[in-house]
C-alpha positions in Angstrom: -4.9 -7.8 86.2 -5.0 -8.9 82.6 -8.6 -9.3 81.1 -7.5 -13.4 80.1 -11.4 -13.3 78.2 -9.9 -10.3 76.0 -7.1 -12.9 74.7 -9.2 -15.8 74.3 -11.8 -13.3 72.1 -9.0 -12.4 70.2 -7.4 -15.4 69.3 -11.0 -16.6 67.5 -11.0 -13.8 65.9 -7.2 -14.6 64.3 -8.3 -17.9 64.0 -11.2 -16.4 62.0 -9.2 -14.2 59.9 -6.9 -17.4 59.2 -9.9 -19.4 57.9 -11.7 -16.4 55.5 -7.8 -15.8 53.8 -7.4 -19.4 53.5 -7.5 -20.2 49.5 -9.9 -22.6 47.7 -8.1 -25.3 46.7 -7.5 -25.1 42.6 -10.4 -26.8 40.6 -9.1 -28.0 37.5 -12.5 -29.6 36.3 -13.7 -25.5 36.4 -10.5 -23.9 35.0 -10.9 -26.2 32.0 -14.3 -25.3 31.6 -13.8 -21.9 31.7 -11.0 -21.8 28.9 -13.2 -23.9 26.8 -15.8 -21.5 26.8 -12.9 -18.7 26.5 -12.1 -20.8 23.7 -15.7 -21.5 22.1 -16.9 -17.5 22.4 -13.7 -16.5 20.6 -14.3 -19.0 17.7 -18.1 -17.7 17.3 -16.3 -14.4 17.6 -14.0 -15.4 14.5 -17.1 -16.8 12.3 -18.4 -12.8 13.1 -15.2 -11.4 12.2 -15.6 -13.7 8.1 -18.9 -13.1 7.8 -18.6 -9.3 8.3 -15.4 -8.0 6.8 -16.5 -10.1 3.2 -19.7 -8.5 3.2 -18.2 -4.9 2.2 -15.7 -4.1 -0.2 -14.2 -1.6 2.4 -14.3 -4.2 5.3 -12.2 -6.3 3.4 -9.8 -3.8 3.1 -9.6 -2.8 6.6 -8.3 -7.3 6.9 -6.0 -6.4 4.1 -4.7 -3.4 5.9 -4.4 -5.5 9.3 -2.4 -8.1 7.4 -0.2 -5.9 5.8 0.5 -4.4 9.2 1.0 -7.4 11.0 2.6 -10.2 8.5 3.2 -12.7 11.3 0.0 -12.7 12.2 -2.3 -15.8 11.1 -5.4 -14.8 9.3 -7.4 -15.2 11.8 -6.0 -13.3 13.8 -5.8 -10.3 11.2 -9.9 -11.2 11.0 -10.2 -10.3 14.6 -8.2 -7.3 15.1 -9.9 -5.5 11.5 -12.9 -6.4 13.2 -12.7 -5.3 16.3 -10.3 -2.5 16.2 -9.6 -1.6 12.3 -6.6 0.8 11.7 -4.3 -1.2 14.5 -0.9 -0.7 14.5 0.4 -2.8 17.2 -0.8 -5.2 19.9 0.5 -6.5 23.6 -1.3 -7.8 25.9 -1.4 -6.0 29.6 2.5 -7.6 30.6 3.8 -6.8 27.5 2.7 -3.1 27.9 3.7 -2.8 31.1 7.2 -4.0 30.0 7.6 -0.9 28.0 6.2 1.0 30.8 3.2 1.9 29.1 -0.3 2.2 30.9 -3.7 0.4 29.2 -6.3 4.1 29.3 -9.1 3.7 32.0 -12.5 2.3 30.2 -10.5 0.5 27.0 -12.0 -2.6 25.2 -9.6 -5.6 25.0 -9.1 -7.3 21.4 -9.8 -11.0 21.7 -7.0 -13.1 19.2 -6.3 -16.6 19.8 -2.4 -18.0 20.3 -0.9 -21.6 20.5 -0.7 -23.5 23.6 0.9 -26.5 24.8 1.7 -28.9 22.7 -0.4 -32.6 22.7 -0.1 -35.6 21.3 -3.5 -36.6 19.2 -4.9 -40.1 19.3 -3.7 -41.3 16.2 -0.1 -39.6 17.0 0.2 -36.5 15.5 1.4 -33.3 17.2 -1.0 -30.6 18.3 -1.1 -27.3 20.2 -3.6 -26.4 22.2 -5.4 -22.9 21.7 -5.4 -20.5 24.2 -7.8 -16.7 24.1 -5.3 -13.7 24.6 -6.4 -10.5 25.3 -4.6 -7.4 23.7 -4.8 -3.6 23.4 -3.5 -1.4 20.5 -1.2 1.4 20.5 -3.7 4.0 20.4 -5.2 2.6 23.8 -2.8 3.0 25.6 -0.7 6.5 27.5 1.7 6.2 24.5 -1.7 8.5 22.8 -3.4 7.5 19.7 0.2 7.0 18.0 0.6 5.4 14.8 3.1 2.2 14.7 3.0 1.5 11.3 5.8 0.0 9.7 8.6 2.0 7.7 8.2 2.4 4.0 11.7 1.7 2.4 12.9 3.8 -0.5 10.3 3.4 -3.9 13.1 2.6 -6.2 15.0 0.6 -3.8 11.2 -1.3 -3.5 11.5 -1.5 -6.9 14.4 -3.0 -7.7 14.3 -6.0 -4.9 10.6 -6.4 -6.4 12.3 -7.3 -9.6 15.0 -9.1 -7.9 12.3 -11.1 -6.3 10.5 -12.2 -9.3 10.6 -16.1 -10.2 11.0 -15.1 -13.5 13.1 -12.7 -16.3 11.3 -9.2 -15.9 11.8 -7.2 -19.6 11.0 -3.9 -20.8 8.8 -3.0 -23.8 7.6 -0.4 -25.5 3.8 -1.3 -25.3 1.5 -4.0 -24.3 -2.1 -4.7 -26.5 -3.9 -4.8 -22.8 -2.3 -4.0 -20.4 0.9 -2.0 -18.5 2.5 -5.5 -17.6 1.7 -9.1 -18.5 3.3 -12.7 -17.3 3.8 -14.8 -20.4 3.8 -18.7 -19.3 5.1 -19.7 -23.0 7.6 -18.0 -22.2 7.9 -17.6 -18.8 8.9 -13.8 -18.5 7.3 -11.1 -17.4 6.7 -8.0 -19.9 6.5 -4.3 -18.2 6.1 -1.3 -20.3 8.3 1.4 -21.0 7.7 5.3 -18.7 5.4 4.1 -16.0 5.4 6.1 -12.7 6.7 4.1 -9.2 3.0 3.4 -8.2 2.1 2.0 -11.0 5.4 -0.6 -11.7 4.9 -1.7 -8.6 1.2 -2.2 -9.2 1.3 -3.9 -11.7 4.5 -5.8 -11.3 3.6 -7.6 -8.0 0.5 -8.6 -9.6 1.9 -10.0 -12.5 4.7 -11.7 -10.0 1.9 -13.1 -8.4 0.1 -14.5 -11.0 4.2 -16.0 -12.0 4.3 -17.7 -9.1 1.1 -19.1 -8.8 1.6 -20.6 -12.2 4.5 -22.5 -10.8 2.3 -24.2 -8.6 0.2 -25.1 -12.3 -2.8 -22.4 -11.0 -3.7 -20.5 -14.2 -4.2 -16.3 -14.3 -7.9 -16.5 -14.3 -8.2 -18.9 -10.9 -5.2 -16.9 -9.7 -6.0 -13.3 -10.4 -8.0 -12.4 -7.0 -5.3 -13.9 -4.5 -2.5 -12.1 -6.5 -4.9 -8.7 -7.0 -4.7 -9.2 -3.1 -1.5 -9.9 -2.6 -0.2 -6.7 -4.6 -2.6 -4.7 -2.7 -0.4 -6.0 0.6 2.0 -5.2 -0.9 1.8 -2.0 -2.3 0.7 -1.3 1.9 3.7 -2.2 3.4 5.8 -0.9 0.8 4.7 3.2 0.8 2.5 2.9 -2.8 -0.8 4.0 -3.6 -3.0 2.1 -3.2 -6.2 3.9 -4.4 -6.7 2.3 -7.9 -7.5 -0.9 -5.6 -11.7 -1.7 -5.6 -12.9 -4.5 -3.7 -16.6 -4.2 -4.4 -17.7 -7.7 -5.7 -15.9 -9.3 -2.7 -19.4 -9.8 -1.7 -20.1 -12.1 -4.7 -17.2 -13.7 -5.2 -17.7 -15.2 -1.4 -22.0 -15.8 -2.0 -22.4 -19.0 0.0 -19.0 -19.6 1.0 -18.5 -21.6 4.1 -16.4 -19.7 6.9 -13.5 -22.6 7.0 -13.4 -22.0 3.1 -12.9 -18.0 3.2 -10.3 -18.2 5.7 -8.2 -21.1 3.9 -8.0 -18.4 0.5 -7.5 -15.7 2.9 -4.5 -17.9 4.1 -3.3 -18.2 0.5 -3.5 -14.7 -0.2 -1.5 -14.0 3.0 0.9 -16.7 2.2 1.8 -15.6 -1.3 2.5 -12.0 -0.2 4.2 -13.1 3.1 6.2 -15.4 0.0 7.0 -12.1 -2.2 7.9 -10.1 1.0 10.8 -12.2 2.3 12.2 -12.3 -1.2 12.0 -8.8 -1.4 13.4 -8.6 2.5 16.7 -10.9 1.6 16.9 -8.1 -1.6 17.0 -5.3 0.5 19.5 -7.3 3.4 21.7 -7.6 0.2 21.6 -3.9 -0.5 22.2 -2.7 2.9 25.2 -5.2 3.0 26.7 -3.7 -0.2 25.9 -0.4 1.0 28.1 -0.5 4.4 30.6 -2.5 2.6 30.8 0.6 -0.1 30.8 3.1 3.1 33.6 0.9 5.0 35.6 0.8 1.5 35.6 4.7 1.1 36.7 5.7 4.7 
């Protein structure tokens, strides 16, 4: 004979299950909460990231090396990944990795960067985005191994030449300068390069001097011009294969004494925007030349 207190046991125990699985319902008061703190611990984060990388002439390298590296990337952002993982190459979150079927290594640190939202209309109209925290992981902590992604270096002369294609002004050879391997002359708007340099040094020099060209155009003399563009060539000269050794970034420190946060990021912004200006003039240069050069290969077949 069936045991009918067996079923009856059994069924509160089901109905048991049913009511432990059962979900909360979704608090939107807490999830809020939670991304503004998300939000609020990333921006302290941020102020870290400033304060740190200008207090050493070689942690403001490492941002200069990040920005290079990643050109799309605000400055911010490039502030959070020098600090918290100098020397990356290339980020994803844990999707995008798994995408390219690549694992995140057991016991790795997430970056924190922040990425636009959804957008909002402000109270007095305007457009905004809201700002979410991301978490990413670089190359080298991941099952891909501690591989390099850097970018590839095109050809020195071929950097050359769309470097002087690129310039907002004549570039003319001389024989010799009274100070200096190159100078921009705003009298005259051209820029003077001596004669028999090596390929480093050109390209020093000339996407300095192209900097300090185009900062004129916006009526910004050499002298409150010189450290954006002395950055800026630096970039430059990183995502273009030059040396970069004769660089020195020791009186970073004074030059950013008593400088509010908001205030270094904003020059760091124009320092990223004027090479990020050079670079896509340089990039249309070199579309240019690979265009000519398939056209020359089609031509001789």
């Amino acid at each position: 004979m069936n045991n009918y207190d067996d079923l009856f046991n059994s069924k509160d125990v089901n109905d048991k299950s049913k009511s432990n699985n059962k979900s909360k319902p979704f608090d939107k008061d807490a999830w809020v909460e939670k991304k503004r703190m998300e939000r609020a611990e990333a921006y302290v984060l941020l102020d870290t990231a400033t304060e740190e990388i200008i207090k050493d002439g070689e942690r403001f390298r490492d941002f200069l090396n990040t920005q290079a590296q990643f050109d799309r990337y605000s400055v911010g952002n490039a502030l959070l990944i020098a600090f918290q993982h100098p020397g990356a190459t290339k980020v994803a979150d844990f999707s995008g990795w798994k995408e390219e079927d690549v694992s995140i290594n057991k016991g790795e640190k997430a970056i924190t960067i922040l990425e636009p939202g959804n957008e909002y209309t402000r109270e007095d109209g305007s457009t905004g985005f809201s700002i979410n925290v991301k978490k990413v992981f670089d190359v080298s902590q991941t099952s891909s191994g501690n591989v390099s992604m850097r970018r590839r270096k095109p050809d020195p002369r071929e950097a050359i030449k769309a470097l002087i294609a690129s310039s907002p002004c004549e570039v003319a050879l001389v024989e010799k300068l009274n100070d200096a391997s190159a100078r921009y002359s705003p009298d005259k708007n051209v820029i003077y390069v001596v004669k028999g340099l090596e390929a480093d040094e050109i390209f020093r020099v000339l996407s300095y001097e192209i900097g300090i060209a185009k900062s004129a155009q916006k009526d910004i003399d050499r002298k409150d011009g010189a450290f954006s563009a002395y950055c800026a060539s630096y970039i430059l000269c990183e995502r273009n294969g030059f040396d970069t050794g004769d660089f020195n970034f020791d009186r970073v420190p004074e030059r950013f004494a008593d400088v509010d946060n908001k205030d270094v990021r904003k020059e760091l912004g124009e320092i990223r925007d004027l090479a990020n200006d050079i670079s896509q003039d340089m990039n249309r240069q070199f579309e240019a030349m690979e265009k000519s050069k398939r056209s020359r290969d089609d031509g001789a077949r």
